[in-house]
C-alpha positions in Angstrom: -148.3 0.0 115.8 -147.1 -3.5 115.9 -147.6 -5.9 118.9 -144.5 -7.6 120.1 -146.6 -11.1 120.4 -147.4 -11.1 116.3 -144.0 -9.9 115.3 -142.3 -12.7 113.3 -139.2 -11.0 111.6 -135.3 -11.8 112.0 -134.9 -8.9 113.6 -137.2 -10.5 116.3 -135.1 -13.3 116.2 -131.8 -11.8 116.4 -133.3 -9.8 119.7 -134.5 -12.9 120.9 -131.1 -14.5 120.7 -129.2 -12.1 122.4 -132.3 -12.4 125.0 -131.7 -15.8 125.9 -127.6 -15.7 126.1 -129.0 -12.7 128.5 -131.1 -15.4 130.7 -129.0 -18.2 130.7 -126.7 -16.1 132.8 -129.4 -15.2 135.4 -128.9 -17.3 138.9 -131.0 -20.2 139.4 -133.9 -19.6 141.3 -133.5 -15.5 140.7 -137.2 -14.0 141.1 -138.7 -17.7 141.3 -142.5 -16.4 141.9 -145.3 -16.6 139.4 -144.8 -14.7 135.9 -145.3 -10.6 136.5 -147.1 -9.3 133.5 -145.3 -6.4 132.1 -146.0 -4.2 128.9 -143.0 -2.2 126.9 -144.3 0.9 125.1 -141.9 2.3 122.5 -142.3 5.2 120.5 -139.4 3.8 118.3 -138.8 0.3 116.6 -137.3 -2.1 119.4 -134.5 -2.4 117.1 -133.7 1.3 117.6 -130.1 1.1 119.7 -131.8 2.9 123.1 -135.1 1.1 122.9 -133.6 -2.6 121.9 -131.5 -2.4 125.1 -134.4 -2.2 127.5 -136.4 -4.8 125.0 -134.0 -7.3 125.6 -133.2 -7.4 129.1 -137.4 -7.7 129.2 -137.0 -10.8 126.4 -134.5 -12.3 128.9 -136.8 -12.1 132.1 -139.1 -13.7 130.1 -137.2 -16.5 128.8 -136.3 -17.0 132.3 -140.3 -16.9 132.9 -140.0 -14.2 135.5 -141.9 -12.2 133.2 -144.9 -12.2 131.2 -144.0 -9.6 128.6 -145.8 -8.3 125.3 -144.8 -4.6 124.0 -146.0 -1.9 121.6 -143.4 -0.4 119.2 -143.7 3.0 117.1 -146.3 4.9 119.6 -147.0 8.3 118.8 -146.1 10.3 121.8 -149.8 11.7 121.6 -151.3 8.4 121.8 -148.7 7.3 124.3 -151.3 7.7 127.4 -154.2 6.0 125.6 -151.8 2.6 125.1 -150.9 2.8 128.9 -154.1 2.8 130.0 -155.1 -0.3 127.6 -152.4 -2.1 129.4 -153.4 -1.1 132.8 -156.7 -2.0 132.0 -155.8 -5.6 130.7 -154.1 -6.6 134.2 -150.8 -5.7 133.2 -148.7 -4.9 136.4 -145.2 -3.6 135.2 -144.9 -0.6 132.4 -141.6 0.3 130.9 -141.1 2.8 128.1 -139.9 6.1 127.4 -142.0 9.2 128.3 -139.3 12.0 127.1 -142.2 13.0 124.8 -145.0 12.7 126.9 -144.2 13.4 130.2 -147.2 15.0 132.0 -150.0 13.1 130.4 -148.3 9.7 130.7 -147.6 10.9 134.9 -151.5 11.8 134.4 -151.6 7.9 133.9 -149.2 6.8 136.4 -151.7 8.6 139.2 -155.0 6.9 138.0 -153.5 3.4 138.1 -152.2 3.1 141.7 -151.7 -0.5 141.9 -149.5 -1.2 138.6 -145.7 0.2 139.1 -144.8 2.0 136.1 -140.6 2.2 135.0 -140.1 5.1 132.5 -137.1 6.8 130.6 -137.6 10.1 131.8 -135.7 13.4 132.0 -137.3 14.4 135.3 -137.2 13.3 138.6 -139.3 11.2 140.7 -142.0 12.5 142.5 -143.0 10.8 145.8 -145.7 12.8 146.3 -147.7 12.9 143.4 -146.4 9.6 141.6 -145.3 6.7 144.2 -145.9 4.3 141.4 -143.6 6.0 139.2 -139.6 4.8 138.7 -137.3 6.6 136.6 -134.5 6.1 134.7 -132.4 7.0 131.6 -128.9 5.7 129.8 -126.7 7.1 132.8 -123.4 5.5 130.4 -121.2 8.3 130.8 -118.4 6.6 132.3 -118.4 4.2 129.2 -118.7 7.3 127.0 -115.6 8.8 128.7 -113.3 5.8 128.2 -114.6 5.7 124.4 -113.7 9.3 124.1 -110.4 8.6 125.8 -110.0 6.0 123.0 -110.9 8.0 120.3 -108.7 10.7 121.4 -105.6 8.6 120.7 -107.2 7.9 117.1 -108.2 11.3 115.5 -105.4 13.9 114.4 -107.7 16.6 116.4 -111.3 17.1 114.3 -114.0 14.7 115.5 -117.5 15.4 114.1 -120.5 14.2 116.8 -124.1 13.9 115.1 -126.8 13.4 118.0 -130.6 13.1 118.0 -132.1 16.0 120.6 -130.0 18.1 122.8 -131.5 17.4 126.0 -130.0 15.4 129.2 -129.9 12.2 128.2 -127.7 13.0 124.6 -125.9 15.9 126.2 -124.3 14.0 129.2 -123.0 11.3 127.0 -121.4 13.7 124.6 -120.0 15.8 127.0 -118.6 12.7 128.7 -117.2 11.7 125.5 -115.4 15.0 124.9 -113.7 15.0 128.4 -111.9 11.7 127.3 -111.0 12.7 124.1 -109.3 16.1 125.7 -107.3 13.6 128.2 -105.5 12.7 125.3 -105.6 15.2 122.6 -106.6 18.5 124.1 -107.2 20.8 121.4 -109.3 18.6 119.3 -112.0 20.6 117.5 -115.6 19.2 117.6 -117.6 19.6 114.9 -121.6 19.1 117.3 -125.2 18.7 115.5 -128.4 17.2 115.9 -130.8 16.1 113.6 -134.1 16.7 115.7 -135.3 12.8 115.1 -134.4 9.5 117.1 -134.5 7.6 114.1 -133.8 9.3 110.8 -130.7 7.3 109.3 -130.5 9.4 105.9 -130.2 12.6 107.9 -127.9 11.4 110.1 -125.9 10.1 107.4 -125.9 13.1 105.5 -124.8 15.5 108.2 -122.4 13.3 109.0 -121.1 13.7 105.5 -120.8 17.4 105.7 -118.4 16.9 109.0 -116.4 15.0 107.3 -116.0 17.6 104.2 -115.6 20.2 107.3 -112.2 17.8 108.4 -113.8 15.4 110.5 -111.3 12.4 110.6 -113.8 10.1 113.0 -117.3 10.3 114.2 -119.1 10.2 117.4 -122.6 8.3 116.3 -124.8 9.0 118.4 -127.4 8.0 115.9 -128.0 5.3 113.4 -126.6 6.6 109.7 -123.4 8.1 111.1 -121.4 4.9 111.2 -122.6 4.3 107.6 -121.2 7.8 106.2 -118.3 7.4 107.8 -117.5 3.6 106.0 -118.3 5.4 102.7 -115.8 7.8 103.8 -113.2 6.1 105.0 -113.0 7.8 108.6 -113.5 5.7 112.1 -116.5 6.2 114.2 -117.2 5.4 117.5 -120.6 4.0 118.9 -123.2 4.6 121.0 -125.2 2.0 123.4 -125.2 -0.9 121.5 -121.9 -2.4 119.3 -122.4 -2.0 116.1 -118.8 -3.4 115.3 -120.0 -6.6 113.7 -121.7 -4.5 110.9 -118.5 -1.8 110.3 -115.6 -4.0 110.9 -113.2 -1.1 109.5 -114.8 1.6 111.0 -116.0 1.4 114.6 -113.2 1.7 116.5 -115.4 0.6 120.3 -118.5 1.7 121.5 -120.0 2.9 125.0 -122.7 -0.1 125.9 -125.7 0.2 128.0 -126.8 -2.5 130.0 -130.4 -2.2 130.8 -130.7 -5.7 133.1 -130.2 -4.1 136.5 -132.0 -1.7 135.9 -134.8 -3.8 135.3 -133.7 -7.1 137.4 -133.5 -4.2 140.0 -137.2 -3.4 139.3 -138.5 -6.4 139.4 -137.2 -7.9 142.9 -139.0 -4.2 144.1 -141.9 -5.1 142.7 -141.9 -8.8 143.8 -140.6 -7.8 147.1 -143.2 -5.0 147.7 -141.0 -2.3 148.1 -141.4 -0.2 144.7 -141.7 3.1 145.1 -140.7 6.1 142.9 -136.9 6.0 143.2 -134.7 7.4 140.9 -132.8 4.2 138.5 -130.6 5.5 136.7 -128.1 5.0 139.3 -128.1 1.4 137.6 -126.8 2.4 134.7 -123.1 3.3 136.3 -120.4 1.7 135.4 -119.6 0.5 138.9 -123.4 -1.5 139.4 -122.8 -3.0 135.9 -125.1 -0.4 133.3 -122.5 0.3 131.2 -119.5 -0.7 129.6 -116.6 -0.2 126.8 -117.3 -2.5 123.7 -113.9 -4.4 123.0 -111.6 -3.7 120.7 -112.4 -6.4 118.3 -110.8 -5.6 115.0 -108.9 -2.6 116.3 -106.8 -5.1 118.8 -103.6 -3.6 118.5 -104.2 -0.8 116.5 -104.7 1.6 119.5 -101.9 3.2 121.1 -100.4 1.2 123.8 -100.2 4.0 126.2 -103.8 5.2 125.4 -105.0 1.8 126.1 -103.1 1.9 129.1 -105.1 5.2 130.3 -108.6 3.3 129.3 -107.4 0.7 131.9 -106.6 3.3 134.9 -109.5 5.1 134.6 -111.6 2.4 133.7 -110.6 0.5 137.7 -110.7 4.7 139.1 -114.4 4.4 138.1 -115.3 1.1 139.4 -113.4 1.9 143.0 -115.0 5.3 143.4 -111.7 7.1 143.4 -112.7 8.9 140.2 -116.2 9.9 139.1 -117.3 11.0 135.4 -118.9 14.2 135.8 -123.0 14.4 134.4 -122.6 17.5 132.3 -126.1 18.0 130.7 -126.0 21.2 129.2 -126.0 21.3 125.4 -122.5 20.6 123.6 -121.3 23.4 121.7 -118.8 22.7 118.4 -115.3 24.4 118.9 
């Protein structure tokens, strides 16, 4: 494990960049008490596209010095409980993390420490009773991921290859979303579905990526890290997934669904500085329409969408932010066709 306040890397850097753009933007005098200390635990790198978003909307409370915020990357998920109760133990007041792994154990740990309010990616609900101290959330982006499907639909000629990590909620709804607006457009397109059973396994993404695009597949949905990278070497688009990875596959990445992880947290924070956290469900901060999510822009692809499927982005894109339309959460497992 590595601790976030010995890391010296460019990675670090780049995060930290992005961080203090982040903070810069924050009002003046937004949570002006003294510095909460707060703990991430990560059972990924924090460059890992899910994890990096919470990382740096912590970076940027931090910069701001709302925060006082050290983390632990690449936690086993059965050592998970034993790093939260270090924290606790050290006077640390906010935990955020991701407990899809570990979920009893690390609500075992949520119980014995009362006093410190913990925020967790989870794929469960909160629980009043048992956990009060307990907030969770997860990557609610499916309205970004319809609008990028929407887009992709007016790109493919009708085979689209998705490679995801796990099947469970928080993959499923995303992908499912992402189909919906690909069959606004184009209908019939046949999806070509598989996980690779890791959160961070690049080669094996890449290489099932590869056999969907010898089964047809003219653009992939990459749902993980190596899919964007097969389809360069391929020549096919891709879309992406939380963070834009445009920059890196100017040719390829058509736009990507973006999850913004600062109300979430801001959102957090105030509750906790305010007295008033409890175990309340967060995820509602990841909606398009509180600002959690968005559609990367076009970028290099300006002008090479259909006008008319742009057009369609656009309508449904103000129908989501004015309640008139609502993505549906579909979080059963997607199925190729």
């Amino acid at each position: 494990m590595t601790n976030g306040n010995f890391l010296v890397s460019r990675r670090g850097l780049l995060l930290g960049g992005a961080a203090a753009l982040i903070a810069t933007n924050l009002p003046r005098g937004a949570f002006a008490q003294e510095p909460l200390k707060m703990a991430g635990i990560y059972t990924v790198p924090v460059e890992q596209q899910w994890v990096s978003r919470i990382h740096i909307a912590a970076e940027a409370l931090k910069v701001a010095g709302t925060v006082d915020y050290t983390y632990t990357e690449n936690v086993a998920n059965t050592d998970y409980p034993r790093v939260m109760r270090e924290y606790c133990e050290a006077g640390v007041k906010l935990i955020v993390g991701e407990i899809f792994g570990a979920e009893a154990e690390a609500r075992e740990v949520c119980a014995e420490y009362p006093d410190v309010a913990f925020l967790l990616g989870s794929s469960f609900p909160p629980d009043e009773a048992a956990n009060p101290n307990l907030g969770v959330f997860d990557n609610y982006i499916q309205d970004a991921a319809y609008l990028s499907g929407i887009v992709a639909g007016g790109m493919t000629k009708g085979n689209i290859g998705m490679v995801g990590g796990f099947p469970i909620p928080e993959v499923n709804r995303l992908m499912n979303a992402f189909m919906a607006g690909v069959r606004e457009v184009k209908p019939d397109t046949k999806f070509q579905v598989s996980f690779i059973g890791s959160w961070f396994d690049p080669p094996k993404a890449k290489e099932t990526a590869f056999a969907m695009i010898d089964g047809g597949a003219d653009l992939m949905y990459a749902e993980r890290f190596g899919v964007s990278d097969a389809a360069k070497e391929r020549g096919v688009l891709a879309i992406g997934n939380v963070i834009d990875t445009q920059a890196d596959y100017p040719e390829t990445v058509l736009t990507s669904a973006l999850w913004h992880f600062e109300p979430t947290l801001n959102a957090a924070v105030a509750a906790i500085q305010g007295g008033a956290f409890k175990a309340d469900n967060y995820g509602v901060y990841s909606y398009m329409n509180a600002g959690g999510c968005s559609l990367a822009p076009l970028g290099t692809f300006e002008g090479k969408v259909p006008a008319e499927v742009m057009a369609k982005v656009a309508e449904k894109e103000a129908a989501i932010k004015d309640g008139s339309f609502t993505v549906a959460i579909d979080d059963s497992e997607p199925k190729s066709s």
